[in-house]
C-alpha positions as CSV (number, residue, x, y, z in Angstrom):
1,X,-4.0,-38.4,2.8
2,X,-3.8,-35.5,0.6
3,X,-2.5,-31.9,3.0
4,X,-4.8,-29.3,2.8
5,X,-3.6,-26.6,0.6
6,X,-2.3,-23.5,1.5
7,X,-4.0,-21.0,0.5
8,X,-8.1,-21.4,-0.6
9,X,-9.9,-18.7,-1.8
10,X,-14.1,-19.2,-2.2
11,X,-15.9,-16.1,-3.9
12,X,-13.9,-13.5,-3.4
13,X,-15.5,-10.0,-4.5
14,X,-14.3,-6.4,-3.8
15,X,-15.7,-3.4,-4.9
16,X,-14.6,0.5,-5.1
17,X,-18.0,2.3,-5.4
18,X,-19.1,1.3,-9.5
19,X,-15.9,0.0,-9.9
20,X,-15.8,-3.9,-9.5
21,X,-12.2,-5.1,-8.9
22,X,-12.6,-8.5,-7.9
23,X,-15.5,-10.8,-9.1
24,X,-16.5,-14.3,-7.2
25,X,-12.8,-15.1,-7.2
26,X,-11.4,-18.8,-6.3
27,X,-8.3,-19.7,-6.0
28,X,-6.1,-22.7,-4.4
29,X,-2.8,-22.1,-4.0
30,X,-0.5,-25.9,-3.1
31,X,2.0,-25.7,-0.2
32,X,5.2,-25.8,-0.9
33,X,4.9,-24.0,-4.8
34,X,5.9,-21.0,-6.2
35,X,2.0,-20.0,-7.8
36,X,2.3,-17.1,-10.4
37,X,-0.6,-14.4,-10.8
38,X,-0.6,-12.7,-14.3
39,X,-2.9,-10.1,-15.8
40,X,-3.1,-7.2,-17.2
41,X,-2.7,-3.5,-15.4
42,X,-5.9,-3.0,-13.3
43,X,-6.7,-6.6,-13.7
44,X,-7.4,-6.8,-10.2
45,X,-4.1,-8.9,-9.0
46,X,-3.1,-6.6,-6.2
47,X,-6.1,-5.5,-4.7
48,X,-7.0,-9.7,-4.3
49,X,-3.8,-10.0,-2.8
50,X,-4.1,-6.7,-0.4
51,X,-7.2,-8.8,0.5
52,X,-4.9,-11.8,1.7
53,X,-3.0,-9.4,3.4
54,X,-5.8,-7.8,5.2
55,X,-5.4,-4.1,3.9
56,X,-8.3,-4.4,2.3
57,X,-11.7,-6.3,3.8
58,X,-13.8,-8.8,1.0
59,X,-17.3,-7.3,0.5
60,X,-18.5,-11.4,0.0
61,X,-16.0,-14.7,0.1
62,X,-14.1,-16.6,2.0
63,X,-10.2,-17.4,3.0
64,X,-8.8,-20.8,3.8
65,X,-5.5,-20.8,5.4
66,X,-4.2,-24.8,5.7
67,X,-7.1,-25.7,5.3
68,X,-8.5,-24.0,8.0
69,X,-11.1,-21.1,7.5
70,X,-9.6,-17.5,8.9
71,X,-10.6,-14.3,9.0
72,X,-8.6,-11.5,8.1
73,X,-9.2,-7.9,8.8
74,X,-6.1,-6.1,9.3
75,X,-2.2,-7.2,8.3
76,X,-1.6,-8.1,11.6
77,X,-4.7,-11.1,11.4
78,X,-2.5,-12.0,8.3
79,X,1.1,-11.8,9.6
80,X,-0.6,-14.4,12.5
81,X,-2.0,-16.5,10.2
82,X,1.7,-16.7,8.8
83,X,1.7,-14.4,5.8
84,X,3.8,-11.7,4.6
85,X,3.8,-9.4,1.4
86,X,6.8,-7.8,-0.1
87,X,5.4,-4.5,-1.9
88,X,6.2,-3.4,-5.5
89,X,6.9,-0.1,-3.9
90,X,9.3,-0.9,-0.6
91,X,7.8,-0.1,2.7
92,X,11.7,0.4,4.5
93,X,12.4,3.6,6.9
94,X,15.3,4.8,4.6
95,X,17.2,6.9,7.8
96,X,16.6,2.8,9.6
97,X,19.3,0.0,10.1
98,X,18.5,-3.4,8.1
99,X,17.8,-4.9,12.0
100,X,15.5,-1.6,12.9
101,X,13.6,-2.1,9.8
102,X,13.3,-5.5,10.8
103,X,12.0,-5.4,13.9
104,X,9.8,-2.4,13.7
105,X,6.2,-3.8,14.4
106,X,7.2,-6.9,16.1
107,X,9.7,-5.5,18.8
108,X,9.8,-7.4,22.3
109,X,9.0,-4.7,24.3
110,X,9.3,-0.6,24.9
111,X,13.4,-1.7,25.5
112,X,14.9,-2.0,21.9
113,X,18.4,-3.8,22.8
114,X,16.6,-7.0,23.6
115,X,14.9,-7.2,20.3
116,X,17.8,-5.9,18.0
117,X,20.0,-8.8,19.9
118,X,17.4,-11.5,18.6
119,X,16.9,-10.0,15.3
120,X,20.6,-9.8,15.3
121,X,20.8,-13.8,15.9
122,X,17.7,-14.8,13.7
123,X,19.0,-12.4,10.6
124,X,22.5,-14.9,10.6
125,X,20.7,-17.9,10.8
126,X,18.0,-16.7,7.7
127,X,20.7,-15.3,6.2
128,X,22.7,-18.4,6.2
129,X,19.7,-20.9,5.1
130,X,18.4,-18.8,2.5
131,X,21.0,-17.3,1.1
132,X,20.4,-13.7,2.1
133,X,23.4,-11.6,2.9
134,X,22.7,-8.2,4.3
135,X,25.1,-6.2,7.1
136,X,22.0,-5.7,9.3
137,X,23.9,-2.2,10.7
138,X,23.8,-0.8,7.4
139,X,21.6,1.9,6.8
140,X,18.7,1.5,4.2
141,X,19.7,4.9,2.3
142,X,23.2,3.0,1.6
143,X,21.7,-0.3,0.1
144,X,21.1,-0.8,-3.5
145,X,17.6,-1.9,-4.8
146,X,18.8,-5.4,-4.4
147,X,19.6,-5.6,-0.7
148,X,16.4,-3.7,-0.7
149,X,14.7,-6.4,-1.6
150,X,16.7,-8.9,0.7
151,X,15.7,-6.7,4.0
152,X,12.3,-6.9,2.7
153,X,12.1,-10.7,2.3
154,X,13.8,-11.1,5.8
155,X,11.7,-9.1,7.6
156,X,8.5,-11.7,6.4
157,X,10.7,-14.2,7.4
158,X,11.8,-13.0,10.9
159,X,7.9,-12.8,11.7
160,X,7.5,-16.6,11.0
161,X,6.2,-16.4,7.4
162,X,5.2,-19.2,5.7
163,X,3.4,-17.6,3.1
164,X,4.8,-15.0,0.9
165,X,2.7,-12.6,-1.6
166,X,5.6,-11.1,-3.5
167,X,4.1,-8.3,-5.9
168,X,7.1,-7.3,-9.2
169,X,9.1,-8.0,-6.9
170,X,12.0,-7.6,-9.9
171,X,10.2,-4.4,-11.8
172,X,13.0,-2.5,-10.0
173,X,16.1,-4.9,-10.0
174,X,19.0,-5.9,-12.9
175,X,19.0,-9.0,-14.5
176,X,21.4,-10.0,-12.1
177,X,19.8,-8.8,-8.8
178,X,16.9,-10.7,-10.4
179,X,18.6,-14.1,-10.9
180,X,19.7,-13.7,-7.7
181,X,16.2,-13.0,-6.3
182,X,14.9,-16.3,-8.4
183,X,17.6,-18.8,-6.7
184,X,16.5,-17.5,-2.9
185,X,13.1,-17.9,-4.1
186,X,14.0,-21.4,-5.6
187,X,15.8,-22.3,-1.7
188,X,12.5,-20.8,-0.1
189,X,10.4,-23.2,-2.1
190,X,12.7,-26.0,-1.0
191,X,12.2,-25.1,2.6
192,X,8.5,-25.7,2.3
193,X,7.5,-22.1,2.0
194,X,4.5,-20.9,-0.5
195,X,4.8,-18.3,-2.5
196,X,2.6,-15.7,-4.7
197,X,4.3,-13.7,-7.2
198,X,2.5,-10.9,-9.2
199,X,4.5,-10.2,-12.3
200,X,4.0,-8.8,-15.3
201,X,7.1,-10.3,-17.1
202,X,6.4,-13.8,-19.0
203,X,9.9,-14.8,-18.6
204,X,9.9,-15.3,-15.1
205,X,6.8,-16.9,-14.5
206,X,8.0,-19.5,-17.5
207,X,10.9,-20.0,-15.5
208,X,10.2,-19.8,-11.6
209,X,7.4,-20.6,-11.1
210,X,5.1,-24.1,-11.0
211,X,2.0,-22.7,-11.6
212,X,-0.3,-20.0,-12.9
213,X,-3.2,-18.0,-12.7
214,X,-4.4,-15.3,-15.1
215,X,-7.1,-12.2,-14.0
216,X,-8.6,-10.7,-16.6
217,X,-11.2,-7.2,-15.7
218,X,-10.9,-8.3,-11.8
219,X,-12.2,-12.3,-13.2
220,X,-10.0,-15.4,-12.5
221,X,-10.4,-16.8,-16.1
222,X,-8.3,-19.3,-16.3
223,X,-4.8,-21.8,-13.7
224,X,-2.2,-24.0,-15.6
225,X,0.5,-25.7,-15.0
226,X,3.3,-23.5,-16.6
227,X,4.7,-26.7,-17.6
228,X,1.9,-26.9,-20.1
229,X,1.7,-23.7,-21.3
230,X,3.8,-20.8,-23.2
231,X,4.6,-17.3,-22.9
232,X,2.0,-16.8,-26.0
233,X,-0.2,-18.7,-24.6
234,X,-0.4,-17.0,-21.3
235,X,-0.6,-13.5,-23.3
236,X,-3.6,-14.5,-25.0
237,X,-5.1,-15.3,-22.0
238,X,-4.3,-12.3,-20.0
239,X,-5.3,-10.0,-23.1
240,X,-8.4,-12.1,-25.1
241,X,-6.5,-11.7,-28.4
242,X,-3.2,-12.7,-29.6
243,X,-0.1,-10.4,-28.7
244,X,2.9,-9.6,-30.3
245,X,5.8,-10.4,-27.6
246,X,8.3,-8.8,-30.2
247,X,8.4,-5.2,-31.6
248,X,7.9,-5.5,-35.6
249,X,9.5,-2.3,-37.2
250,X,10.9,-1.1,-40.4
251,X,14.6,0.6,-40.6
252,X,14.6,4.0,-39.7
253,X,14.8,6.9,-42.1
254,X,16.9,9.4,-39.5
255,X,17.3,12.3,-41.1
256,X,18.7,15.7,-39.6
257,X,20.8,15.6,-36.0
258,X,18.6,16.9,-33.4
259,X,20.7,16.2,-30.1
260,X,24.1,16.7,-29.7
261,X,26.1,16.0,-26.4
262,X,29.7,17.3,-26.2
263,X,31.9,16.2,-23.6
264,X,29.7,16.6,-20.9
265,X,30.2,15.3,-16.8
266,X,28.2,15.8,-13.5
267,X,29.3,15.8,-10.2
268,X,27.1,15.0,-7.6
269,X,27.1,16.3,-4.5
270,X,29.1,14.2,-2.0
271,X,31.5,14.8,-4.6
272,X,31.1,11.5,-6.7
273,X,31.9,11.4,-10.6
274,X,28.4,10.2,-12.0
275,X,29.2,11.2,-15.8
276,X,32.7,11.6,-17.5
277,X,33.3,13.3,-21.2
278,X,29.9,12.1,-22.5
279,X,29.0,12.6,-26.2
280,X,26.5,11.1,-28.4
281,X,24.5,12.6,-31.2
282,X,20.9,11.6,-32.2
283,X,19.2,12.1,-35.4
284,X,15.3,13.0,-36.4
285,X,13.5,9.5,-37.2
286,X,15.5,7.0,-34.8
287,X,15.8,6.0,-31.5
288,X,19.5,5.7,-29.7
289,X,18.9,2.9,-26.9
290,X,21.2,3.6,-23.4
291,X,22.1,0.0,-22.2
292,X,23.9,-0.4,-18.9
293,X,23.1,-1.9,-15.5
294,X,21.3,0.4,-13.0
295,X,24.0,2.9,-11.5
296,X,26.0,3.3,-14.3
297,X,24.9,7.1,-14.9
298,X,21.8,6.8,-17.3
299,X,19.8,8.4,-14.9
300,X,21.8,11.5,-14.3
301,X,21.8,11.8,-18.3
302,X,19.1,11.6,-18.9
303,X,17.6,13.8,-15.5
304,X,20.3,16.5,-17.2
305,X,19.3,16.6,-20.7
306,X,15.4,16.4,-19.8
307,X,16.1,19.4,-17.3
308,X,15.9,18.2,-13.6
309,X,19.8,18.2,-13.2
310,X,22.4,21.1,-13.9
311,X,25.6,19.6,-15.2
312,X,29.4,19.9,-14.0
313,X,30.3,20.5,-17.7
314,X,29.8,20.1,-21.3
315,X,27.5,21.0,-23.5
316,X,24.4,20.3,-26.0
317,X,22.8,21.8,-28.9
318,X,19.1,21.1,-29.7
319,X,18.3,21.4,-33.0
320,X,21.4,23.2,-33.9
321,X,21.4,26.0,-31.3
322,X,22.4,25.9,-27.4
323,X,20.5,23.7,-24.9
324,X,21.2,24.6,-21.5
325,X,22.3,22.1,-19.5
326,X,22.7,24.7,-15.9
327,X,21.0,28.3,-15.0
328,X,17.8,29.0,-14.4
329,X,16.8,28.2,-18.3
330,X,17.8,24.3,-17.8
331,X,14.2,23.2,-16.5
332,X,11.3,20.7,-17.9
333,X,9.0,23.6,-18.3
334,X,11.1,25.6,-20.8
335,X,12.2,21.9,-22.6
336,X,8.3,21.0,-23.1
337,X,7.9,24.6,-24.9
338,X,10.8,24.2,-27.1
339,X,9.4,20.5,-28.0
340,X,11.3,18.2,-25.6
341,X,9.3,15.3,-23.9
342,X,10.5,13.5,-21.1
343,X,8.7,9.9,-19.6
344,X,10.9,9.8,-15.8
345,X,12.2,7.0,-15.1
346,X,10.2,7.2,-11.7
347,X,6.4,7.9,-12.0
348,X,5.7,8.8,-8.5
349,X,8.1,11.1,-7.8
350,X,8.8,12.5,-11.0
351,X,5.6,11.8,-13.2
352,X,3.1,12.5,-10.8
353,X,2.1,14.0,-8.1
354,X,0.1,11.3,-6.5
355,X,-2.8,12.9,-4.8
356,X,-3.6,15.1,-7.4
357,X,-6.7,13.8,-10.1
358,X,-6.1,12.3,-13.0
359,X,-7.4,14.9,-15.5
360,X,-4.6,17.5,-13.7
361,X,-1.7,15.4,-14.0
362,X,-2.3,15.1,-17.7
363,X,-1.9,18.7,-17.7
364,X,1.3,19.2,-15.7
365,X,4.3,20.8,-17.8
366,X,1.7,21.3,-21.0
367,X,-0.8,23.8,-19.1
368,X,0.3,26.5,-21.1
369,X,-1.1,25.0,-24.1
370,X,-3.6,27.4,-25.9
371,X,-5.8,24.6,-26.2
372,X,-6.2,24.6,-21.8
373,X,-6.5,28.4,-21.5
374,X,-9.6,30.1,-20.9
375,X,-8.4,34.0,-21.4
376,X,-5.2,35.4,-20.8
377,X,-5.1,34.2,-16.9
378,X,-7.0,31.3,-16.3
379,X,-7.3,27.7,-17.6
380,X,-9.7,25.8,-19.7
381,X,-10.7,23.2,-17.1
382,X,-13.9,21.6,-19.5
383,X,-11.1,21.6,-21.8
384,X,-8.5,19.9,-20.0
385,X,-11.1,17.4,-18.9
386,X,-11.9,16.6,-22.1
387,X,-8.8,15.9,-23.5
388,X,-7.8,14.0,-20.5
389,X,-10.9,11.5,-21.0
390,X,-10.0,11.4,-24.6
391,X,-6.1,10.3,-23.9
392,X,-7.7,7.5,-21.2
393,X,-9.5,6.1,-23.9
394,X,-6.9,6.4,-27.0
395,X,-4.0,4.7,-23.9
396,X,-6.8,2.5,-22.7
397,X,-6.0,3.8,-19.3
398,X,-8.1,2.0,-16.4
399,X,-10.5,3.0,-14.4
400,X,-11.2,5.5,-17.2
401,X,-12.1,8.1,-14.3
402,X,-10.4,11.7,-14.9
403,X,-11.7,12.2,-10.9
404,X,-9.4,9.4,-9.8
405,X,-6.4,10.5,-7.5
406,X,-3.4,9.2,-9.5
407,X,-2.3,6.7,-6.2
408,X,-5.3,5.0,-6.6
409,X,-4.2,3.5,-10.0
410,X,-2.5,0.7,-10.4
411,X,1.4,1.2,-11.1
412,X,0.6,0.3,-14.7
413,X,-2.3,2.5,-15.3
414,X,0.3,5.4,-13.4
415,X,2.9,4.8,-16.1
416,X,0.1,4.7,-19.1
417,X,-1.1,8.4,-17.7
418,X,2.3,10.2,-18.4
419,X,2.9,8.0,-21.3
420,X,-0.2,9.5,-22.9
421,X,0.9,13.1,-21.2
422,X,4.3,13.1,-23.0
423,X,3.7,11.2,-26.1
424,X,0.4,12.6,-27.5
425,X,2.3,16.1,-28.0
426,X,4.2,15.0,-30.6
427,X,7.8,16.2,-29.5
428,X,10.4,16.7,-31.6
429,X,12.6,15.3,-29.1
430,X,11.0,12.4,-26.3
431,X,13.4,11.1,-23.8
432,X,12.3,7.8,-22.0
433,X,13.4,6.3,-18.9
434,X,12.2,2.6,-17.9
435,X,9.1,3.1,-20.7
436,X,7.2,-0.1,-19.5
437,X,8.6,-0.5,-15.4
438,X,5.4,-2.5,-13.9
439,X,3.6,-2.4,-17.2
440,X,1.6,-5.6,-18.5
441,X,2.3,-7.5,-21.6
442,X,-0.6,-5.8,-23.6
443,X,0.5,-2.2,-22.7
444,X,3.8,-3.1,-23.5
445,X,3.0,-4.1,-27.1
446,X,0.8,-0.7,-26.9
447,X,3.7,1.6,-25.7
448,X,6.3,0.0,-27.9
449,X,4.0,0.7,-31.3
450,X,3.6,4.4,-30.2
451,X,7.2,4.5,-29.9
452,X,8.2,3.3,-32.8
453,X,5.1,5.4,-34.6
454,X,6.9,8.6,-33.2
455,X,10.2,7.7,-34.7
456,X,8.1,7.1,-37.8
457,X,7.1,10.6,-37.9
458,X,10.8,12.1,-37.3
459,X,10.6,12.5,-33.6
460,X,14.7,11.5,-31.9
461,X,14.3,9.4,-29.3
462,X,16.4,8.7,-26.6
463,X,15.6,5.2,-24.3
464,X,16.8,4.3,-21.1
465,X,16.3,0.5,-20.3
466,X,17.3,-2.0,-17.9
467,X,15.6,-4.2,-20.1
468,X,17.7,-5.4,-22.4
469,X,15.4,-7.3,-24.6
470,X,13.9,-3.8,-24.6
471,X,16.8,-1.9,-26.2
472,X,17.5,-4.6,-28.5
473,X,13.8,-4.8,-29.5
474,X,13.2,-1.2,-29.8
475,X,16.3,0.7,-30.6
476,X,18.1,1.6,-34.0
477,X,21.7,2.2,-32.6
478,X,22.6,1.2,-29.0
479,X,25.2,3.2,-26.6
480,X,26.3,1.4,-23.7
481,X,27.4,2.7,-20.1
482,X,29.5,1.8,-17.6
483,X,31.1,3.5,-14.3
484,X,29.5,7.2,-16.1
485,X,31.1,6.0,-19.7
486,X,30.0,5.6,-22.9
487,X,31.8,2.4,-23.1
488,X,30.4,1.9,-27.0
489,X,28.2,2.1,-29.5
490,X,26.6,-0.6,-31.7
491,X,24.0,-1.3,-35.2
492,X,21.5,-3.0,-32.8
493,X,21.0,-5.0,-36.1
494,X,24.3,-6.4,-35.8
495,X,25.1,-6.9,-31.9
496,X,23.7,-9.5,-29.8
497,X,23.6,-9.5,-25.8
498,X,26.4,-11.2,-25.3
499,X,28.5,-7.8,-26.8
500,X,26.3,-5.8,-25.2
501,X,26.6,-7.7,-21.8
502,X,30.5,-7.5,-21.9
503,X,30.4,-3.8,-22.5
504,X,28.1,-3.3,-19.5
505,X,30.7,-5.2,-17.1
506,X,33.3,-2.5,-18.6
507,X,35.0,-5.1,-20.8
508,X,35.1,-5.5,-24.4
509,X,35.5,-8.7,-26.6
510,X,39.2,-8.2,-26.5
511,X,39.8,-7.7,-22.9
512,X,37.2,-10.9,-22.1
């Protein structure tokens, strides 16, 4: 006799006023897989899933859980019904121990020291069957985005989870935290666990994961095996057309220097050397990729040189004259009026401010514009409507609704808005961190052409990517860090990862 299956979903449909996000879904999930959801931003793959895990109520459908119809109206109907969901964006207390974070919401009592003694005991036995080694007295602030996602996984665990809904559960990891994430997944799925994950990268559901469902506009159009399918194929389907998974470019033309970085080091404050002696020099018309595993000082560059940091030392020109790099000049607001772009590497606390509306984050930094003012004190607000509804269309931005508070987009469609903010400007001078973080495969293609069209039209570009198929694919020269170096520069045309990879360890081909 055939076991029930996990997970069963019959008709599932959600809706968020005219907007439908989830249309008569089904969906039968085997025990014991790894089932992969793909689609593209918006698609509709988290908010089915928020479903499963109770944060959101179904307007019409129902759930099967082992075969065995449940209802599910709050997370704490689905942690019973033995599911657990590790969020894109953690859900830790940061000031927290691992074993506080843990417990918290399934303590034993008002008395902690009973619960933190049998979370104690349970965290070394998961720990020692899945592979999951975390000091459960360290505090959360301390941990790097990889135990992060450890303590996350263990805390499902510790409340009996047999189901897991992971959702990009790597879109903040290095390759290695990710392999390492892939072979507790693979040990999970050997202990008879089931697990969701919502990814955007093709690579990872080709290679984790046994099968695979694709949402396209909040529809479940189409579940393979991945063993009979391809990364192609799967983008086709997510999209409706055929998508380019490489970046076609010509050479670049660069022309004049329009960023030069002399010597320059920060400090932070608890005293720690994050940059030493950096120097670098970009041109008009190509793009200088910054490879390096997260850590390494990429984001303090490029935080200084786009304004947000003061440096220790150094300095920079821009265009042939000064750039302050410290002093009250040294800001975003004065780079975006002397044509310097900046995408942050983190969209929620840097690109956004998340309650605000759509249409007034795609103002923020450019507000000055004569184009937004109405008179010499106020601002155009028609105006920057407009232009906002206009940039949702021309970055195919979902829900196309200016009104929408920028948290209730998907992390995709977050990324697309200040995309479209800092790109349609055309800068002279656009630095990027982590361009497509949580973006789908069709966006990607999208926000790699408009790259490479602003090189084409002599804008400098400087990328920050943990991605290295994203540097290699995208940039004209490549400068790698390690431990706040500049450990070397390459022709992206004639490296390969494996020289690339040794630099980021620190080593070089004659040391390995």
């Amino acid at each position: 006799m055939t076991s029930a299956p996990a997970i069963e979903l019959r008709g599932i449909s959600k809706s968020f006023g005219p907007v439908q996000a989830n249309k008569d879904i089904s969906l039968t999930v085997a025990r014991g897989t790894i089932h992969g959801i793909v689609g593209e931003n918006g698609a509709g793959k988290s908010t089915l899933m928020s479903i499963l895990y109770g944060f959101y109520r179904a307007d019409r459908g129902e759930i099967f859980i082992n075969g065995r119809a449940v209802e599910i109206t709050d997370s704490q109907a689905a942690i019973a019904a033995g599911i657990g969901m590790v969020h894109q964006h953690f859900k830790l207390v940061e000031n927290f121990t691992v074993l506080e974070n843990i417990i918290l919401g399934a303590e034993d009592g008002g008395l902690l020291h009973g619960s933190i003694t049998k979370a104690r005991k349970a965290l070394a036995d998961l720990s020692e069957t899945y592979g999951l080694k975390v000091d459960g007295d360290a505090v959360i602030e301390d941990l790097s985005v990889g135990h992060l996602q450890r303590v996350e996984i263990l805390k499902q665990l510790y409340r009996e989870a047999d189901i897991l809904i992971l959702d990009e559960p790597t879109g903040v990891l290095t390759p290695a935290e990710a392999d390492q994430l892939f072979r507790i997944l693979g040990r999970l799925r050997e202990e008879g666990k089931t697990i969701i994950l919502i990814t955007h990268k093709l690579r990872e559901i080709m290679e984790i994961t046994d099968t695979v469902s694709v949402m396209r506009r909040g529809e479940m159009t189409a579940t393979v095996r991945t063993a009979d399918t391809t990364p192609e194929g799967l983008a086709e389907l997510m999209v409706g057309r055929k998508v380019l998974l490489r970046v076609e470019k010509e050479p670049a033309r660069a022309k004049d220097i329009v960023l030069e970085v002399q010597n320059l080091s920060f400090v932070d404050g608890s005293g720690v050397t994050r940059l030493k002696d950096i120097n670098l020099e970009l041109r008009a018309g190509e793009i200088l990729g910054i490879a390096g595993v997260a850590g390494n000082g990429q984001s303090e560059l490029l935080e200084i040189l786009g304004g947000m940091r003061h440096a220790s030392a150094g300095a920079a020109l821009y265009k042939s004259a000064p750039l302050p790099l410290s002093g009250a000049t040294a800001n975003g607001r004065a780079r975006r009026q002397m044509g310097i772009a900046h995408i942050p590497e983190d969209r929620q606390t840097a690109g956004l401010i998340m309650p605000f509306m759509a249409w007034e984050n795609i103002a923020f930094g450019y507000h000055e514009r004569a184009a937004y003012q109405a008179g010499a004190t106020l601002m155009d607000n028609a105006a920057i409507q407009k232009d906002c509804a206009e940039k949702m269309a021309q970055f195919d931005i979902r829900p196309p609704d200016i009104m929408l508070p920028a948290r209730n987009f998907s992390g995709g469609n977050q990324q697309k808005i200040v995309v479209a903010r800092e790109m349609a400007h055309t800068p002279d001078l656009l630095l990027i961190g982590q361009p497509t973080r949580g973006v789908d495969i069709g966006a990607i293609e999208f926000i790699h052409r408009q790259i490479i069209a602003l090189r084409d039209q002599g804008c400098a570009i400087l990328l920050v990517s943990v991605e290295l198929d994203e540097i290699m694919g995208l940039a004209d020269r490549v400068a790698v860090m390690f431990d706040g170096q500049i450990m070397g520069e390459r022709d992206a045309a004639k490296t390969d990862e494996a020289e690339l990879g040794l630099l980021m360890a620190g080593l070089t081909k004659g040391a390995a």
